[in-house]
N, C-alpha and C positions, 0 to 999 in steps of 0.2 A: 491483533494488529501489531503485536509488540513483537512476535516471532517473525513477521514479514519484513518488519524494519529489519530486524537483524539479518535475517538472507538475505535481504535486498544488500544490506552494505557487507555481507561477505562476497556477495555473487562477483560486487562491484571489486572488492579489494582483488579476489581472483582471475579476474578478467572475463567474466560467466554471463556478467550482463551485456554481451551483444547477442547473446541466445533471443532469438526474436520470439522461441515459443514461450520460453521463459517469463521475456517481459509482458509477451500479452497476457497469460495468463494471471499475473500477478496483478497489473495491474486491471482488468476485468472484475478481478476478484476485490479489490478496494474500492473502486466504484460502485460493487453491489452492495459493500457497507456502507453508504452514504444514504442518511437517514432523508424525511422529508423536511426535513426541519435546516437541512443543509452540512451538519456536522457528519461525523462519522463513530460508526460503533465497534466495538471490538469486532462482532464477529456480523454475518446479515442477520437482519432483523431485530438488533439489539441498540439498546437507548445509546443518541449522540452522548461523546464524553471529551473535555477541551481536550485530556491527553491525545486521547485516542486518535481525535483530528489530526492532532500536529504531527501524530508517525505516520497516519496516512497521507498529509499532506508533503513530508520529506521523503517518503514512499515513492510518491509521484515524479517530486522533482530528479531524483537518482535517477528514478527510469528513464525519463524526459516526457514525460508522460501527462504534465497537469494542462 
């Protein structure tokens, strides 16, 4: 989750995030980290962590996405 933030806000610094393939995939993929429990995990299938939320959850908002 910590490497996605960081593309996410290089894509964004570049000008990369209006790639439409880009953003869905990106975000598709942090939504499959979202445990049942509502948090989010580093990777899928791995235990929610408050970090991990929170770059997921800034994740989203870059993309526009939450």
């Amino acid at each position: 989750m910590r490497a996605i933030y960081i593309v996410i806000c290089i894509c964004r610094l570049l000008g990369l995030d209006k790639d439409i393939e880009i953003v869905d995939n990106m975000s598709n993929y942090i939504q499959q980290c979202q445990t049942y429990e509502g948090g989010f995990g580093s990777e899928i299938g791995m235990e929610a962590h408050g970090g991990y939320s929170i770059l997921a959850l800034s994740s989203m908002v870059i993309l526009d996405s939450v």
